[in-house]
Backbone of each chain as ProteinMPNN parsed JSONL, in Angstrom:
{"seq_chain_A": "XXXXXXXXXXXXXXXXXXXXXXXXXXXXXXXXXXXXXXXXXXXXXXXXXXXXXXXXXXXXXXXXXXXXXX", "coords_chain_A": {"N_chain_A": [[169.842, 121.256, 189.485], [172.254, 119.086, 190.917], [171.947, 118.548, 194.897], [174.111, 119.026, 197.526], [176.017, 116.282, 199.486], [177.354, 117.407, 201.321], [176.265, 118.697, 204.772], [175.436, 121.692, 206.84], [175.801, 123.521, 209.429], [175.363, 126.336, 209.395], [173.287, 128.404, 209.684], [172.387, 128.064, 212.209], [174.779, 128.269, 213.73], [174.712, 131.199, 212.763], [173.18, 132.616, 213.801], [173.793, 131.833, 216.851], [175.934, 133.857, 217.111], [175.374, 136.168, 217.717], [173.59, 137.142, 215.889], [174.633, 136.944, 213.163], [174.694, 138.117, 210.114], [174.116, 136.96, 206.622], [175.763, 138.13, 205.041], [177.816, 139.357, 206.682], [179.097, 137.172, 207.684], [180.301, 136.303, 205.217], [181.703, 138.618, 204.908], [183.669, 138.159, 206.164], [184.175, 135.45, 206.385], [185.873, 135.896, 203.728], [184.455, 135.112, 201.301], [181.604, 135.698, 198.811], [178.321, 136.748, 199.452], [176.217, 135.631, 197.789], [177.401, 133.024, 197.622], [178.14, 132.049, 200.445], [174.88, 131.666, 200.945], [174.518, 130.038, 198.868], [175.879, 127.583, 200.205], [174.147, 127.583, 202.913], [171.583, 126.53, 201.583], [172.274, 123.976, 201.24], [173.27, 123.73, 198.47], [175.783, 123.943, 197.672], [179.125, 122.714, 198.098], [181.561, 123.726, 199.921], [185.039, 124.591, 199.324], [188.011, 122.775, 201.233], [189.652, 124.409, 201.925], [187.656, 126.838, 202.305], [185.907, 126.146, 203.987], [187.655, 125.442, 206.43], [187.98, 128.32, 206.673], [185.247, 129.434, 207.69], [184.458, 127.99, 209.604], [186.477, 128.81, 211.633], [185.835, 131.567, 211.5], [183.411, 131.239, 213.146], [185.183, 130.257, 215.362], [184.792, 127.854, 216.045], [185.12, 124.001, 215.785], [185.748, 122.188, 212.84], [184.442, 120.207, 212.271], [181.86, 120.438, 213.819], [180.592, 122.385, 212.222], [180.165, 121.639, 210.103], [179.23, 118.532, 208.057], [178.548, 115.507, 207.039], [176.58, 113.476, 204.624], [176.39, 110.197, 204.404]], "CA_chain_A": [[171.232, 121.059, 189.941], [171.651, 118.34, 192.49], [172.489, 119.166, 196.15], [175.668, 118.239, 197.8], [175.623, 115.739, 200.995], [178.116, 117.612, 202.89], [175.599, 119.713, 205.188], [175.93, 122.668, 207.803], [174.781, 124.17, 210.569], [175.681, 127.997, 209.896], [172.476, 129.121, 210.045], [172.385, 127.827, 213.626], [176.096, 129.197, 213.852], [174.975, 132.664, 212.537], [171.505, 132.862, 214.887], [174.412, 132.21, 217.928], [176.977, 134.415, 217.078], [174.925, 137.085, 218.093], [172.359, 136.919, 214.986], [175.252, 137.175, 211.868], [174.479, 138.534, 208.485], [174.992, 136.281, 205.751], [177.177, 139.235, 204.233], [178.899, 139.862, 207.745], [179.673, 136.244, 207.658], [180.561, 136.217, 203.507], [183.162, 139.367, 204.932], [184.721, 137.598, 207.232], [185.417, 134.601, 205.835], [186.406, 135.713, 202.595], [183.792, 134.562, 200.551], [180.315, 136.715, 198.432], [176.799, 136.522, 200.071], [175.504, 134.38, 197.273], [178.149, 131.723, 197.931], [177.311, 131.832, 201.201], [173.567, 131.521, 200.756], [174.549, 128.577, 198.498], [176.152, 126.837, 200.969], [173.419, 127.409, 203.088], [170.906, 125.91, 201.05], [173.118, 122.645, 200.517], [173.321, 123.587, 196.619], [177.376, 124.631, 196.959], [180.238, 122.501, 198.968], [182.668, 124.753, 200.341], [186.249, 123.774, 199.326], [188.456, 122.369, 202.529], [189.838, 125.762, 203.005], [186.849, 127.918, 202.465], [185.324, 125.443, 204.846], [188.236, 125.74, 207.971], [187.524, 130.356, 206.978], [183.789, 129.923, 207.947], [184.679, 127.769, 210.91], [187.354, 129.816, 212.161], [185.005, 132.657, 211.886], [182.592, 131.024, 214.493], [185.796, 129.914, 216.272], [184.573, 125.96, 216.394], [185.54, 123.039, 215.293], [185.397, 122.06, 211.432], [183.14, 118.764, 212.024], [180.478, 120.985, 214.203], [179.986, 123.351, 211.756], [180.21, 121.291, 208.725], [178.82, 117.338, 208.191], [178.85, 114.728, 205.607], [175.758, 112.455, 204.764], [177.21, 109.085, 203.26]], "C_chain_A": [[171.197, 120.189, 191.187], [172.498, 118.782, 193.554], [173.64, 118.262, 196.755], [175.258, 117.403, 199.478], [176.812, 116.219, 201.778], [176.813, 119.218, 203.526], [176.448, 120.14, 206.189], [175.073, 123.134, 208.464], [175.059, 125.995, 210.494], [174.486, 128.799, 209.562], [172.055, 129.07, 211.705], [173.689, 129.054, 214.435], [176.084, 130.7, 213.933], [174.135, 132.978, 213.663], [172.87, 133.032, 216.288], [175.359, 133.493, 218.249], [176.36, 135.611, 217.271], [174.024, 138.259, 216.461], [173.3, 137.507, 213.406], [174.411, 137.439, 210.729], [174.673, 137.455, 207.771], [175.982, 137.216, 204.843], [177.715, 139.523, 205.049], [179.436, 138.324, 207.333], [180.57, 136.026, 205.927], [181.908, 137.301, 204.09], [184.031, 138.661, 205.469], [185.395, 136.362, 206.92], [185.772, 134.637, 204.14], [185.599, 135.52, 201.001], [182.232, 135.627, 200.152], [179.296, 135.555, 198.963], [176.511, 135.252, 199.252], [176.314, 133.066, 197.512], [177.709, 131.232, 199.449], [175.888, 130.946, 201.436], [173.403, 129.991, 200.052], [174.794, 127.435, 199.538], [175.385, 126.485, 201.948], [171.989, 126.531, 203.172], [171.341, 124.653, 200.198], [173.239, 122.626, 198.845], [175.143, 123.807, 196.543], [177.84, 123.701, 198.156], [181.019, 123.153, 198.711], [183.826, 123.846, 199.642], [186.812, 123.813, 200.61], [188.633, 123.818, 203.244], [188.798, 126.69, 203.488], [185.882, 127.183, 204.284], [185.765, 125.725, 206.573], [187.779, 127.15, 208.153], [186.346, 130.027, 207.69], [184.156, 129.305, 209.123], [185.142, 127.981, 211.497], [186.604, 131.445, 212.815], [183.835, 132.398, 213.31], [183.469, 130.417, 215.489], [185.472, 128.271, 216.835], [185.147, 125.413, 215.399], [184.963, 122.541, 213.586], [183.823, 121.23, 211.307], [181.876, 118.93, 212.6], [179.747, 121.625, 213.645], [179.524, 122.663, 210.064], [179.957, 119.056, 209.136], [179.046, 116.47, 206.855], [177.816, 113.324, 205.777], [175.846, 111.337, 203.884], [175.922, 108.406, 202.664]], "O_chain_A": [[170.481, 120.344, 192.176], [173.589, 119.309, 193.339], [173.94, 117.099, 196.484], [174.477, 117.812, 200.337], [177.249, 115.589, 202.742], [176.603, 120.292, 202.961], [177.526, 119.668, 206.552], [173.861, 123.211, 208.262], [174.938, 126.74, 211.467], [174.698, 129.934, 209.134], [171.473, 129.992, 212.279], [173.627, 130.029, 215.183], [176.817, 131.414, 214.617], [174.615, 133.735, 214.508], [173.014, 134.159, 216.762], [175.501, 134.013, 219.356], [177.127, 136.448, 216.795], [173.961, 139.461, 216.204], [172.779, 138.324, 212.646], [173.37, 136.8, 210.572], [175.553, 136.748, 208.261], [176.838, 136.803, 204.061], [178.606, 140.263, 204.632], [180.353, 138.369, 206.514], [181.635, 135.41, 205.952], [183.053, 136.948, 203.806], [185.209, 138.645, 205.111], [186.591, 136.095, 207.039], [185.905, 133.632, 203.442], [186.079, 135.742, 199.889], [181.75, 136.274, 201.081], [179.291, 134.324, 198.975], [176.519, 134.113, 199.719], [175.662, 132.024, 197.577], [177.048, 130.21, 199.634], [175.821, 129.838, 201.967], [172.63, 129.089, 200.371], [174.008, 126.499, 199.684], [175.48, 125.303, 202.28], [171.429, 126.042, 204.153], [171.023, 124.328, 199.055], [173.285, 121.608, 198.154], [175.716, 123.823, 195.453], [177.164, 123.749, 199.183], [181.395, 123.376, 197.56], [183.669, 122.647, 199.415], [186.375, 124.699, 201.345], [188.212, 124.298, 204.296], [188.802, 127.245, 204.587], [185.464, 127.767, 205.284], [185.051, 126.011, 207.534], [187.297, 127.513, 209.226], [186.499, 130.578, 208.78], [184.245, 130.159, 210.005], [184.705, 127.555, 212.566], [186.708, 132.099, 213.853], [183.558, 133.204, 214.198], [182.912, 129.989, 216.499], [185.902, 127.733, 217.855], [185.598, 125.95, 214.387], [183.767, 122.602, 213.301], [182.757, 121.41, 210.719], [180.916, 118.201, 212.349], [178.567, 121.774, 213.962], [178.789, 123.134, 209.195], [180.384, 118.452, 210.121], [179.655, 116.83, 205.848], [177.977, 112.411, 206.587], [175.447, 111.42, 202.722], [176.027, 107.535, 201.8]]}, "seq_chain_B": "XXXXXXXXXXXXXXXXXXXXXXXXXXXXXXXXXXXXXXXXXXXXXXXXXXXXXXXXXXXXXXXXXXXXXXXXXXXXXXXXXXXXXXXXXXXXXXXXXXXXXXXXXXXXXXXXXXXXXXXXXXXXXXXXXXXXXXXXXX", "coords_chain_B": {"N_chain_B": [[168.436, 138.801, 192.231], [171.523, 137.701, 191.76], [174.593, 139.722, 190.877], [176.61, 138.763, 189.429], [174.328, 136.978, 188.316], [172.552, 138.791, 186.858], [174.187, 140.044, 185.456], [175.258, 138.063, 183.721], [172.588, 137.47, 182.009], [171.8, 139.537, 181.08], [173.931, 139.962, 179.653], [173.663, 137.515, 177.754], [171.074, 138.221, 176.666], [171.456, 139.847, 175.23], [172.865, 139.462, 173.49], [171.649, 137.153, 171.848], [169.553, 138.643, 170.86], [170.88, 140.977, 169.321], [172.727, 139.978, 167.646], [170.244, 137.768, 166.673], [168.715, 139.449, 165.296], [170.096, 140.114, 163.262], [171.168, 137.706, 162.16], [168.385, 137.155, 161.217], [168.403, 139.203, 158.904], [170.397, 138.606, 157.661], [169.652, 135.763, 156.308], [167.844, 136.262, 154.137], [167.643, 135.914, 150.765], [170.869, 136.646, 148.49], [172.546, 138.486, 149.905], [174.775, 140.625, 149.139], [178.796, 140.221, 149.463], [179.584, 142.887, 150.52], [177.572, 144.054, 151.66], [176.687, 142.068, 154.093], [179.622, 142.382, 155.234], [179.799, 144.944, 156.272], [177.42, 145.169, 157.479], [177.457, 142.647, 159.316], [180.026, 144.01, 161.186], [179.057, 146.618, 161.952], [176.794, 145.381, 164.074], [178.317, 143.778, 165.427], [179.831, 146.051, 166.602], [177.752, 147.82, 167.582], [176.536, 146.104, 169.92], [178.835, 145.174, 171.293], [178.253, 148.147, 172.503], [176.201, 148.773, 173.626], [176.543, 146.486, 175.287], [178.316, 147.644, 176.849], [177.213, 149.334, 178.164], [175.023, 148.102, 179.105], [176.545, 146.692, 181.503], [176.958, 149.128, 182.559], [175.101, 150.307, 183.357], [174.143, 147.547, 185.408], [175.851, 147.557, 187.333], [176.13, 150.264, 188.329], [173.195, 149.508, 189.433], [173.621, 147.449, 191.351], [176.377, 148.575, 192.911], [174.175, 150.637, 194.06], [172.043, 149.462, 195.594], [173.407, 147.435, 197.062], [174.77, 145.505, 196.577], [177.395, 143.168, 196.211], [180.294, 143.879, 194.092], [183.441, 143.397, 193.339], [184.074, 140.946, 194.031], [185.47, 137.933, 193.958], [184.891, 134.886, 194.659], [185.756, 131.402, 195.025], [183.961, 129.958, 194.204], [182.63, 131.655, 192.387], [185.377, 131.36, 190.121], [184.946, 129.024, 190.153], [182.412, 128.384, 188.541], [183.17, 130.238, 186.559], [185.0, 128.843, 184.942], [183.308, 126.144, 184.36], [181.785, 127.068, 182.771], [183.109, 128.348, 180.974], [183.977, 126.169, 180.466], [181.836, 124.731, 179.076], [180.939, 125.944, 177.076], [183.147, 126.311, 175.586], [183.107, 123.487, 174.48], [180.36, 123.542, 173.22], [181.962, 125.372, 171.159], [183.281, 123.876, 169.793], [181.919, 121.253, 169.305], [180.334, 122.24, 166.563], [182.657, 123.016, 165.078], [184.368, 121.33, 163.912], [183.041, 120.608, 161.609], [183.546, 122.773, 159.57], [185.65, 122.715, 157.966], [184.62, 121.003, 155.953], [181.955, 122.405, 154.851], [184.155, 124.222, 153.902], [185.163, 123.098, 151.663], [182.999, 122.497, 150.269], [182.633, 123.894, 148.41], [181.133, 126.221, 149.248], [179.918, 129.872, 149.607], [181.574, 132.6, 150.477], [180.585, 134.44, 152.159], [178.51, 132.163, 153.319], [179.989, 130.786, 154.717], [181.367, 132.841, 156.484], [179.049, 133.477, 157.86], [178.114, 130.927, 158.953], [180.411, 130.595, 160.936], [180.257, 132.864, 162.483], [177.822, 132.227, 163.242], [178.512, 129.97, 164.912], [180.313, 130.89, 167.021], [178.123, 132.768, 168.154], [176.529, 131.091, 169.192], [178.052, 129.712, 171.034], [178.745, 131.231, 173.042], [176.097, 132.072, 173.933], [175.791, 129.615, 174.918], [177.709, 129.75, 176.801], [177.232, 132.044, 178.448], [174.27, 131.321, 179.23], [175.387, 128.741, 180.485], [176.625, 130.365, 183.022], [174.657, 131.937, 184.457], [172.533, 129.872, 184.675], [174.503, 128.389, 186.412], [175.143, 130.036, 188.323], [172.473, 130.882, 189.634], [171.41, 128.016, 190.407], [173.273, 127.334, 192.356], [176.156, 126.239, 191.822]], "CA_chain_B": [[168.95, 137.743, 191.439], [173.083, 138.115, 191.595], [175.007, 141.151, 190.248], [177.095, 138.122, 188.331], [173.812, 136.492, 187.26], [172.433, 139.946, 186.429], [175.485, 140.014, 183.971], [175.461, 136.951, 182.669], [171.44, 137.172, 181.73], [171.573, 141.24, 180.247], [175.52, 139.459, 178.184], [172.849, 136.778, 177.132], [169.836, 138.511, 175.999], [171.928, 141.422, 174.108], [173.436, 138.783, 172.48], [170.648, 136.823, 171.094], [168.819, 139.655, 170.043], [171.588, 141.526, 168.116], [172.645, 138.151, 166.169], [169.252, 137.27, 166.189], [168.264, 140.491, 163.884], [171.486, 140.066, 161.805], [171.024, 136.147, 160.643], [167.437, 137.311, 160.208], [168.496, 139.925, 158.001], [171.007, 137.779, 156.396], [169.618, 134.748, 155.638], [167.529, 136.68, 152.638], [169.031, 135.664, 149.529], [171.271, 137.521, 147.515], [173.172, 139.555, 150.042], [176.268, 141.078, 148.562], [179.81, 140.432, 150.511], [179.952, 144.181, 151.19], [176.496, 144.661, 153.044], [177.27, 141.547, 154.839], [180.987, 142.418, 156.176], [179.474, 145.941, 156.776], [176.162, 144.911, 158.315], [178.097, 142.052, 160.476], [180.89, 144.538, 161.461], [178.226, 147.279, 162.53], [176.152, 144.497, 164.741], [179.307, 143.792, 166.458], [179.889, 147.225, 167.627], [176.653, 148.45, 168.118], [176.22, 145.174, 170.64], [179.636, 145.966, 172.763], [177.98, 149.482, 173.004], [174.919, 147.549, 174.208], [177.347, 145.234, 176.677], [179.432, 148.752, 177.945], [175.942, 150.463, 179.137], [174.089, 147.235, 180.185], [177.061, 146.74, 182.608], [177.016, 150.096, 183.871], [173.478, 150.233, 184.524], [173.625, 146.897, 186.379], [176.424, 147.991, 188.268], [175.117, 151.439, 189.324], [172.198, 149.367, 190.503], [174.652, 146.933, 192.149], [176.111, 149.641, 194.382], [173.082, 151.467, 194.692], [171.528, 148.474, 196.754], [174.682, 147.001, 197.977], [175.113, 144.301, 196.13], [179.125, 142.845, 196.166], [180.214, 143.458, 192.893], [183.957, 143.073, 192.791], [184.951, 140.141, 194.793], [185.315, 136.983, 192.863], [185.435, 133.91, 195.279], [185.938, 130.269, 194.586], [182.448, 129.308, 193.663], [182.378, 132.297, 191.123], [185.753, 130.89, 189.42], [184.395, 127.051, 189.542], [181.271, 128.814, 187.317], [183.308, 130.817, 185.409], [185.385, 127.652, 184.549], [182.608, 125.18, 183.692], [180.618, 127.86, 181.786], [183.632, 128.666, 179.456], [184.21, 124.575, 179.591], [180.632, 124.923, 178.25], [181.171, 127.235, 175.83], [184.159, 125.149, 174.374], [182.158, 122.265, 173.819], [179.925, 124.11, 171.666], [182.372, 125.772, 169.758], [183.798, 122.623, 169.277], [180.695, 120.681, 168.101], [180.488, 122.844, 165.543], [183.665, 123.431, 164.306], [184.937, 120.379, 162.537], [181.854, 120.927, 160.519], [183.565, 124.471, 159.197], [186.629, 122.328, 157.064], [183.601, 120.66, 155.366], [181.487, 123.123, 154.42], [184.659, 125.334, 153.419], [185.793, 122.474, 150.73], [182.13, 121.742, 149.376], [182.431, 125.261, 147.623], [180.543, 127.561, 150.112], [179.916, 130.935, 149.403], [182.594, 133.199, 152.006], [179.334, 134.79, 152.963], [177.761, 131.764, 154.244], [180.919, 129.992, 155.419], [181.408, 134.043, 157.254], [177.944, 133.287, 158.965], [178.142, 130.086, 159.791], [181.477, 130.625, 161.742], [179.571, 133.976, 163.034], [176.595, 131.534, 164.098], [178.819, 129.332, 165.671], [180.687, 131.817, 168.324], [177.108, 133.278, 168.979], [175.968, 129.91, 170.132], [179.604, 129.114, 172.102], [179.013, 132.542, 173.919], [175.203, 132.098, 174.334], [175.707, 128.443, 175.861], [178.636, 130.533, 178.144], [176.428, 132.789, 179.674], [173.723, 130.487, 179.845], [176.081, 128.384, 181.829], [176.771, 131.155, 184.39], [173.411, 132.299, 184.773], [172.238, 128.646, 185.657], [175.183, 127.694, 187.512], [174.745, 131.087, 189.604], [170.966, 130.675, 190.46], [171.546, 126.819, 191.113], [174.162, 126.945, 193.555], [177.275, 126.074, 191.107]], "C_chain_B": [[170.848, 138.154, 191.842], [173.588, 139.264, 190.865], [176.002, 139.76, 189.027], [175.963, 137.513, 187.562], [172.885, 137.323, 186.522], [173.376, 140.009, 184.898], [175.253, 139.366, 183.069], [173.841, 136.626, 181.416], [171.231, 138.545, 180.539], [172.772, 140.407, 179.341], [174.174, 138.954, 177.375], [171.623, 137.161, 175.957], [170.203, 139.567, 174.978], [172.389, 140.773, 172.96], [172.887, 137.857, 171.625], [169.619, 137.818, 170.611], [169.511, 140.535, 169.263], [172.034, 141.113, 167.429], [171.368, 138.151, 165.92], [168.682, 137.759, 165.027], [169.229, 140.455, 163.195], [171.403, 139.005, 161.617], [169.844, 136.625, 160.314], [167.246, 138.173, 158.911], [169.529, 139.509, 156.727], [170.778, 136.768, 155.957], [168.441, 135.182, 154.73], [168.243, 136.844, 151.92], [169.598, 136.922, 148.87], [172.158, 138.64, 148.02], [174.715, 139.589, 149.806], [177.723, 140.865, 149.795], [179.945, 142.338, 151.598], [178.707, 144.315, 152.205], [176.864, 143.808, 153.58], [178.249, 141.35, 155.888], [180.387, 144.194, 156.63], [178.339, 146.098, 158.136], [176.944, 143.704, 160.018], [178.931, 143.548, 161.734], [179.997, 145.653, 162.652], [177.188, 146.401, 164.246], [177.536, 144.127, 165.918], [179.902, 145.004, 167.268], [178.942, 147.579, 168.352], [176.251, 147.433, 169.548], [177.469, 145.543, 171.72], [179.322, 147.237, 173.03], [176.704, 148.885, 174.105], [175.3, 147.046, 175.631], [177.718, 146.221, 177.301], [177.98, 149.086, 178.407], [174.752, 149.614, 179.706], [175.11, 146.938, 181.445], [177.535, 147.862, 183.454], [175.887, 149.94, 184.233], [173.566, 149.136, 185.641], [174.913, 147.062, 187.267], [176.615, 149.165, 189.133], [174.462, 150.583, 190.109], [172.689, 148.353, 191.308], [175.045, 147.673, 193.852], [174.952, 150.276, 195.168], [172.229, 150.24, 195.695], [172.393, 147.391, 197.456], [175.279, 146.037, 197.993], [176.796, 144.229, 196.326], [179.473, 143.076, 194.834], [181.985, 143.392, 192.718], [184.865, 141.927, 193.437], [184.288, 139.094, 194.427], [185.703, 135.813, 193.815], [185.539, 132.36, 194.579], [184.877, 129.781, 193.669], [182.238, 130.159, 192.362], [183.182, 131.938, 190.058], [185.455, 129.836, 188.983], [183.359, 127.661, 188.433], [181.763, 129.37, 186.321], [183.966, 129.475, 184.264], [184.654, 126.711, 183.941], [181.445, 125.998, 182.393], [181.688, 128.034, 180.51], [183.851, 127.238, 179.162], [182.889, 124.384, 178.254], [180.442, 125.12, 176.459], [182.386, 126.587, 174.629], [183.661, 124.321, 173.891], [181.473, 122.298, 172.574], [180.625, 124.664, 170.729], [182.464, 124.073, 168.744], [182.821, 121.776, 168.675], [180.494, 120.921, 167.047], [181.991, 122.65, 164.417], [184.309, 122.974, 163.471], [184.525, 120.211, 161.488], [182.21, 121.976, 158.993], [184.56, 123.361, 157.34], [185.73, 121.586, 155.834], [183.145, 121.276, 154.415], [182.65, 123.853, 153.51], [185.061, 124.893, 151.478], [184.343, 122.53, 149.96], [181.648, 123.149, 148.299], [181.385, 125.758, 147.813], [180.629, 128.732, 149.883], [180.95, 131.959, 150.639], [181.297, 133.662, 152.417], [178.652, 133.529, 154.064], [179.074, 130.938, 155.048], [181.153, 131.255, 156.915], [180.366, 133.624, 158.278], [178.228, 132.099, 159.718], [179.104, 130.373, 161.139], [180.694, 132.021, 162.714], [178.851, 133.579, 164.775], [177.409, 130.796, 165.405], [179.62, 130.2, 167.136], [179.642, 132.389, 168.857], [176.541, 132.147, 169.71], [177.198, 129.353, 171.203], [178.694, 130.439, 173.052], [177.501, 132.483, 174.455], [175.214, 130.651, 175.059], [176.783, 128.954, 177.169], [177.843, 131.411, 179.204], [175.102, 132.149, 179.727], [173.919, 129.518, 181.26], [175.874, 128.976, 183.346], [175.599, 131.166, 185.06], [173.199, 131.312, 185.583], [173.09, 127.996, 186.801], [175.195, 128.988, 188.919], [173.685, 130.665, 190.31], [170.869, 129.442, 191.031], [172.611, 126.455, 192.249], [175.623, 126.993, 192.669], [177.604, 125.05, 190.963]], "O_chain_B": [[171.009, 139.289, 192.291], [172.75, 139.787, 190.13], [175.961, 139.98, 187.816], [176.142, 137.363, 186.354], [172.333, 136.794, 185.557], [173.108, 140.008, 183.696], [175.059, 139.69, 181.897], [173.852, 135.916, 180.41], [170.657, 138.491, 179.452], [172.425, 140.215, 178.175], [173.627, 139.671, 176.538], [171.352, 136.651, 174.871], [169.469, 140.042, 174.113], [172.392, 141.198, 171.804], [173.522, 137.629, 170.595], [168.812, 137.389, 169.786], [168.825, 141.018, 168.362], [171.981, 141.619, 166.308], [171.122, 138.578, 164.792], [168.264, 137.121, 164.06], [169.002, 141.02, 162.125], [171.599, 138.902, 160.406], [169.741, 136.721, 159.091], [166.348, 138.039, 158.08], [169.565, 139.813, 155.535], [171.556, 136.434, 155.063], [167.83, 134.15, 154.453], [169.251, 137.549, 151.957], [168.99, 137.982, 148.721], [172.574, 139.539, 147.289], [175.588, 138.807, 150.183], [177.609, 141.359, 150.917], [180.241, 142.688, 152.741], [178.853, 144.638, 153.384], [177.905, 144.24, 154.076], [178.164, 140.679, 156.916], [180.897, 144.493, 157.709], [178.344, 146.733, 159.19], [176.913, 143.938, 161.226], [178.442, 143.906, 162.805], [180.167, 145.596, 163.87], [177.066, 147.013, 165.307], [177.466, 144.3, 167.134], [180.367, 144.904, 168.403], [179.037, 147.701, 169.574], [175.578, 148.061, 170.365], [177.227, 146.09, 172.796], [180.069, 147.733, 173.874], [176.723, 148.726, 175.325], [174.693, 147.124, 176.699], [177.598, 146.065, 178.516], [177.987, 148.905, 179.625], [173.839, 150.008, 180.432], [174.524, 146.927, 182.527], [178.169, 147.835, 184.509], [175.578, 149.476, 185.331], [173.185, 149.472, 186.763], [174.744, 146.335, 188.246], [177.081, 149.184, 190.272], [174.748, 150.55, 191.305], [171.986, 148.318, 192.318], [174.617, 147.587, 195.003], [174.782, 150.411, 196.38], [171.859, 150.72, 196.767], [171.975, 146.617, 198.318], [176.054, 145.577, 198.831], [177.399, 145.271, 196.586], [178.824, 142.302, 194.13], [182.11, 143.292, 191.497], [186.096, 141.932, 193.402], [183.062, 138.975, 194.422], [186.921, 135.641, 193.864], [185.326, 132.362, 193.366], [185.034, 129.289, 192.551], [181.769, 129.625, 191.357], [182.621, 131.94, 188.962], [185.548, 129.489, 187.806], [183.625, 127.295, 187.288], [181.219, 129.27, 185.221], [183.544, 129.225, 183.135], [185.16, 126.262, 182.913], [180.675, 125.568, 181.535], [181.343, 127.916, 179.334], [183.937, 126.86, 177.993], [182.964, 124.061, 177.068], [180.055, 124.677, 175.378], [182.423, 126.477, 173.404], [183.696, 124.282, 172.661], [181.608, 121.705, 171.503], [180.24, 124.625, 169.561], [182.02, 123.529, 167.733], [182.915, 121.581, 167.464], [180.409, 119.973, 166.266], [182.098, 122.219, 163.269], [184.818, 123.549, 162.508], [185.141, 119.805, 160.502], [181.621, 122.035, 157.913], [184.204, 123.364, 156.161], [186.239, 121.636, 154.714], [183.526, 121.078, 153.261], [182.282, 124.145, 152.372], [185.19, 125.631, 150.501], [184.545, 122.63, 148.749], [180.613, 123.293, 147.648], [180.564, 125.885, 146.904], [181.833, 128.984, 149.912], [180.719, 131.694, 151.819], [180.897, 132.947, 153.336], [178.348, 133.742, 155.237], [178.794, 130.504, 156.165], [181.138, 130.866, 158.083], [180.706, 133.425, 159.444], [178.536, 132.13, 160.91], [178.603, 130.374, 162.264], [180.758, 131.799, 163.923], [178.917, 133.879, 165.968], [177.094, 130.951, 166.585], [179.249, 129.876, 168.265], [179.795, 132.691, 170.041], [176.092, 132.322, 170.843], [176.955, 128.554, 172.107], [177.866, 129.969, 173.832], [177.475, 132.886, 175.617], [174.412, 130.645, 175.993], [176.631, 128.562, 178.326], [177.88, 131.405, 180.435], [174.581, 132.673, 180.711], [173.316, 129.41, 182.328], [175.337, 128.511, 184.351], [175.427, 130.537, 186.105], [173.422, 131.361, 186.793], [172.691, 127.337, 187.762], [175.244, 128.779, 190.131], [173.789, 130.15, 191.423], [170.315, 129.418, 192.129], [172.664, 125.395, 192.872], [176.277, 127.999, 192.943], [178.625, 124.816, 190.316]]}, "name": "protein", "num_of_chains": 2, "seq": "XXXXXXXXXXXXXXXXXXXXXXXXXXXXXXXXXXXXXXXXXXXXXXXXXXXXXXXXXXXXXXXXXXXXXXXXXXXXXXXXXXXXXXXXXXXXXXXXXXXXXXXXXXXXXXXXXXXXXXXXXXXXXXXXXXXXXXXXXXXXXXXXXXXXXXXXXXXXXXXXXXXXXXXXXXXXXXXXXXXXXXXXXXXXXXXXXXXXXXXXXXXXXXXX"}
């Protein structure tokens, strides 16, 4: 399956936030662990919204938490 | 592995192995319409008995280690979506095939199977789908 070029930093994100779960983070914004985990491992792009939930959840900005390699 | 690709792998394997022993038992010649619509009919129950107690077990063991099992987010509908697109495809490959066969004076038995065959391969390319589009990301 090929990998998507929008990357992320929420493994950085989770390590700050005072060392997140990927299933605390999956509660919070809405979304299951394995989706998560996908996203993670650049195999899943978020859709726009799921994208603003997870960055909302670390309270930053969309374009810090989320990238796009043209 | 996933509690959905858990599912989609126990749907899969119940379902090629309880077709699998019913074409092998029907494609020896000579079987009568009645064992056929009896023997089919039976294979189709005995297999959703199969599907009801492989999805409790893997959803006991779901909870029991804490897996998520009923919250269905985006990424799980995009899979469910391209797996039944999947799954259409194959019927559909098949199917224009059926008006064919039905005219070239086919036995209802094998015209019965074929059409049989063909929803076991739609439904086994469906949860194939999932499976792979689970473990690969989606």
């Amino acid at each position: 399956m090929a990998t998507t070029r929008v990357t992320n930093k929420l493994r950085v994100f989770r390590f700050n936030a005072g060392e997140m779960t990927q299933a605390e983070l999956a509660d919070r914004s809405g979304l299951t662990r394995q989706t998560i985990i996908a996203i993670e491992q650049g195999k899943y792009a978020p859709s726009l919204e799921a994208a603003f939930r997870i960055a909302l959840v670390f309270n930053a900005p969309l374009e810090s938490v989320f990238g796009y390699e043209a | 592995m996933s509690y959905t690709g858990q599912r989609s792998l126990a749907a899969l394997g119940a379902i090629l192995l309880m077709y699998g022993a019913y074409f092998v038992w029907a494609a020896a010649p000579g079987r009568s319409v009645d064992a056929v619509s009896s023997r089919m009919a039976g294979t189709v129950l005995f297999l959703v008995i199969v599907l009801v107690v492989l999805e409790i077990g893997i959803a006991i063991n779901a909870v029991r280690t804490g897996q998520t099992t009923g919250l269905a987010d985006e990424r799980d509908r995009l899979i469910a979506a391209r797996s039944a697109r999947n799954g259409y495809f194959a019927v559909f490959s098949g199917l224009w095939f059926m008006p064919f066969l039905a005219l070239s004076g086919a036995s209802s038995v094998l015209i019965a199977n074929c059409l049989l065959g063909l929803m076991v391969f739609a439904e086994a390319v469906h949860f194939a789908s999932r499976a792979i589009y689970d473990r690969c990301g989606g």
